[in-house]
C-alpha positions in Angstrom: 3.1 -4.4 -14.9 4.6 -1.9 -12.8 6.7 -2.9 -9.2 5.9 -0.6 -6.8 8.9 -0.8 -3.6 7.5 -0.1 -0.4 9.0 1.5 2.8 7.2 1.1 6.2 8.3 3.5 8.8 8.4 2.7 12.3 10.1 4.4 15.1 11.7 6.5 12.1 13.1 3.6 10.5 12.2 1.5 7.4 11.1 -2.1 8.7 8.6 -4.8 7.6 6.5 -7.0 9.4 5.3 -10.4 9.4 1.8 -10.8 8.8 1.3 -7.3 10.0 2.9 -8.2 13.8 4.3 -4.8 15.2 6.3 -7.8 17.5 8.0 -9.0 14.7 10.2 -6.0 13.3 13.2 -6.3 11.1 14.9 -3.3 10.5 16.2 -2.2 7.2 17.7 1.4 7.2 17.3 3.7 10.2 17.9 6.5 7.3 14.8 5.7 5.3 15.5 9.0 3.2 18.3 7.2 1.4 16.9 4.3 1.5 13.6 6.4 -0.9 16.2 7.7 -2.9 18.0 4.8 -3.3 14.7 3.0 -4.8 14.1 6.0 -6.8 18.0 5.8 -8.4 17.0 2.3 -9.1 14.0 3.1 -11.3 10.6 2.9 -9.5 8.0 4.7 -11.3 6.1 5.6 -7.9 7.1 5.1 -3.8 4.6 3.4 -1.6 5.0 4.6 2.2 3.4 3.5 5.3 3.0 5.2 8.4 3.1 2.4 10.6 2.7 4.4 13.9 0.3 6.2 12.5 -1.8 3.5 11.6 -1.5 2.1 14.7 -2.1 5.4 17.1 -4.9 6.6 14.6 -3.2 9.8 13.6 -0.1 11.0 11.3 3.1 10.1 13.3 6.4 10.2 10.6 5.4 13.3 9.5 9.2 15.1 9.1 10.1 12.2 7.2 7.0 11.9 4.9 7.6 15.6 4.5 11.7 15.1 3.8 11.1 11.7 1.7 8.3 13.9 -0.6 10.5 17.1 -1.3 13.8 14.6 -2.1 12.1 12.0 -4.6 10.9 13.2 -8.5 8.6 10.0 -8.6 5.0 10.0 -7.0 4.3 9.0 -3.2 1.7 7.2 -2.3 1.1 7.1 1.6 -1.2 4.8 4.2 -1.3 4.4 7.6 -3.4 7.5 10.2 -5.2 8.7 7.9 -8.3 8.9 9.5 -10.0 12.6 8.7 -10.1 14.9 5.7 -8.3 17.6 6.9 -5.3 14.9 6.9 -6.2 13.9 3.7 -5.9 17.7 3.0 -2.7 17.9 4.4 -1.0 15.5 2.9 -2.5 16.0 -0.9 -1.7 19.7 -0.2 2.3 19.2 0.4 2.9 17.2 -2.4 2.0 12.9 -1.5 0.2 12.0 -5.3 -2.3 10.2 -3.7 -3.8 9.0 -0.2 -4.7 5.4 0.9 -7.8 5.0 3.2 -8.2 1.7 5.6 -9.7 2.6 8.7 -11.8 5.4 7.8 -13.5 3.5 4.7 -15.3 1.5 7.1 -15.9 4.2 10.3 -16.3 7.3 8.1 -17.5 6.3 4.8 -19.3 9.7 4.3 -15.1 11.1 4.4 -14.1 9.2 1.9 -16.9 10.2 -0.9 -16.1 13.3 0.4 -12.4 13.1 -1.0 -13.0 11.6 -3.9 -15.6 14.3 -4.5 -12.8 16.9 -3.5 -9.9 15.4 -5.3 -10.7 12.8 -7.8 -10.6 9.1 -8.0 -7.1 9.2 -9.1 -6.0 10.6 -5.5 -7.7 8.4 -3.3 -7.2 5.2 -2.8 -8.5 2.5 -0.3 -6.7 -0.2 1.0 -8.1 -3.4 2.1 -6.5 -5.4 4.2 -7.9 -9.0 4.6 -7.7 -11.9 6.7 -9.5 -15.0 6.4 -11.8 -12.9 3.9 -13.2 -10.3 6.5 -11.5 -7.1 6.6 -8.8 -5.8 9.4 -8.5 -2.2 10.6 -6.6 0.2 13.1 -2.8 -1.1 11.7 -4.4 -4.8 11.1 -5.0 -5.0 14.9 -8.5 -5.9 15.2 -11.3 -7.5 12.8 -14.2 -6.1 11.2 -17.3 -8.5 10.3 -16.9 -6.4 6.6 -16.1 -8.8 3.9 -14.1 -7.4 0.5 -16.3 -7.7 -1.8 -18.7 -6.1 0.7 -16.5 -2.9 0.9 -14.7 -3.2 -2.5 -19.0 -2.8 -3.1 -19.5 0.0 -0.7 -16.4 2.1 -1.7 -17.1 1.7 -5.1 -20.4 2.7 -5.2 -18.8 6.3 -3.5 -16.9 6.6 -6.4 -13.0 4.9 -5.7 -11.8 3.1 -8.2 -8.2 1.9 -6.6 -8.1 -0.5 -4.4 -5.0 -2.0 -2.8 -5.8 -5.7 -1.7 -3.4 -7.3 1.1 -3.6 -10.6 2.0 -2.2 -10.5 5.8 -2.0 -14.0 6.3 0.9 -13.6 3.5 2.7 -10.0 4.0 6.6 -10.3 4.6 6.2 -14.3 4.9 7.7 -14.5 1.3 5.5 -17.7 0.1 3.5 -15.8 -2.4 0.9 -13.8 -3.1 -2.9 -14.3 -2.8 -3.4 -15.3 -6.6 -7.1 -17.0 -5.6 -8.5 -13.6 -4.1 -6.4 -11.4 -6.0 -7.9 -13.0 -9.5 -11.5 -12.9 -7.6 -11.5 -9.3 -6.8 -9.9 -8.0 -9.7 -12.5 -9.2 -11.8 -15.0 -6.8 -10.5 -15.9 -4.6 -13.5 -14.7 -0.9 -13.2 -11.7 -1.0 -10.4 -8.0 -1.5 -11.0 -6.8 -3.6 -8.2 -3.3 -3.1 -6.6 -1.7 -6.4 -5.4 0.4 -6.1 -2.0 2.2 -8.5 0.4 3.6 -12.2 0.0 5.4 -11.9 -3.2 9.1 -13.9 -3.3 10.2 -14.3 -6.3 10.2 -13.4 -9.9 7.7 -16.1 -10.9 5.3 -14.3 -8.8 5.0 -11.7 -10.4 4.4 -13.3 -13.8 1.8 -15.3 -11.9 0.4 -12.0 -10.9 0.8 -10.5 -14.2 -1.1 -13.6 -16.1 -4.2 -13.2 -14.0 -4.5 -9.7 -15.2 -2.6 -7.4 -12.3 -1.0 -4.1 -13.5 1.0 -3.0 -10.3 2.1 -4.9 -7.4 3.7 -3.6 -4.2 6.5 -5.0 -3.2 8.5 -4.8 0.3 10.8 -7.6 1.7 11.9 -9.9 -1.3 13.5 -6.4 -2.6 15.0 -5.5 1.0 16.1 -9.6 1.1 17.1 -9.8 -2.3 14.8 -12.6 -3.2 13.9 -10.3 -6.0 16.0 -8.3 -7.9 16.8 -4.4 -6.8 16.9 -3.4 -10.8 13.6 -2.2 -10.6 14.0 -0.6 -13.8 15.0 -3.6 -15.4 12.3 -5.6 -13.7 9.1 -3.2 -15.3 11.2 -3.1 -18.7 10.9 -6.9 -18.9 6.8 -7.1 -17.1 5.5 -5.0 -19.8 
């Protein structure tokens, strides 16, 4: 199983949320450049970045520091958060982010995303669903669809994705654990790899995740806390 660190930038900082609450913002680095490399030195395989303003206004908002963040790291980046058209999904695949995660525009623009996948491959785009009490959350988790996840997991699938990254926001940057129920629910649907992300506190978790079949989990404030250890390469040496 592979831990995957995450950095959230807001306001050109690295922060994390609770439960996905722009209101309740702890700040981590206001240099979240180093704070990339720094996770990179300690031996993730791959970055996850979220453009939390731009999830929120609906358009690409960090985009210096995506840009700076890409060209300093030798790992993959994968980036969420604004992406709401292809020619953003062009832009960003174009100048050097591995691969793209969708939220928003899976459920508004549907027709955009088989489009991408058609463009770029199934390895490139990736859609993120965000959950809360089962129905799926858009716009930066501020508002609720009536879509539930296995509803679009269905949808999405049938256009060809095949990653999903499933957060449960009742749990993200609470540290009390992950979502094992859904998580073991979802990724039992035949021909997807599912991503787990948000609520994990502690090393246990992540055997717990591992046991029920999860091969990469995104991980955010136990690392920044220290919950969980920052030896990341250590840490996917001894989830294999």
């Amino acid at each position: 199983m592979e831990v995957i660190p995450a950095i959230d930038l807001k306001d050109g900082c690295c922060v994390r949320l609770v439960r996905g609450d722009y209101e309740q913002k702890t700040v981590y680095s206001r240099e979240p450049q180093e704070m990339a490399k720094y996770w990179q030195k300690q031996g993730a395989k791959t970055l996850h970045l979220v453009d939390l303003d731009g999830a929120k206004d609906g358009k690409p908002v960090n985009l210096e520091i995506i840009k700076e963040i890409t060209a300093l790291l030798d790992i993959p980046v994968q980036l969420g958060g604004g992406i709401r058209s292809l020619e953003t999904i062009d832009y960003y695949l174009q100048s050097g982010i591995h691969r793209v995660i969708l939220g928003t525009i899976a459920l508004e623009k549907p027709e955009v995303v088989r489009e991408a996948v058609e463009k770029y491959g199934p390895e490139k785009i990736v859609v993120g669903v965000d959950a809360r009490d089962g129905k799926v959350a858009v716009k930066g988790w501020l508002e609720d669809s009536q879509k539930t996840v296995e509803e679009l997991i269905a949808e999405m699938k049938e256009l060809g994705v095949r990653i999903f990254i499933y957060t449960d926001i009742s749990k993200d940057g609470t540290l009390t654990g992950p979502d094992l129920e859904g998580l073991k629910k979802y990724n039992a649907i035949e021909g997807i790899e599912l991503i787990a992300s948000g609520g994990v506190s502690s090393y246990e978790d992540l055997l717990e995740l591992r046991k029920i079949g999860i091969g990469s989990v995104i991980v955010g404030k136990a690392l920044y806390t220290g919950d969980l250890s920052n030896d990341l390469r250590k840490l996917n040496e001894n989830l294999r």
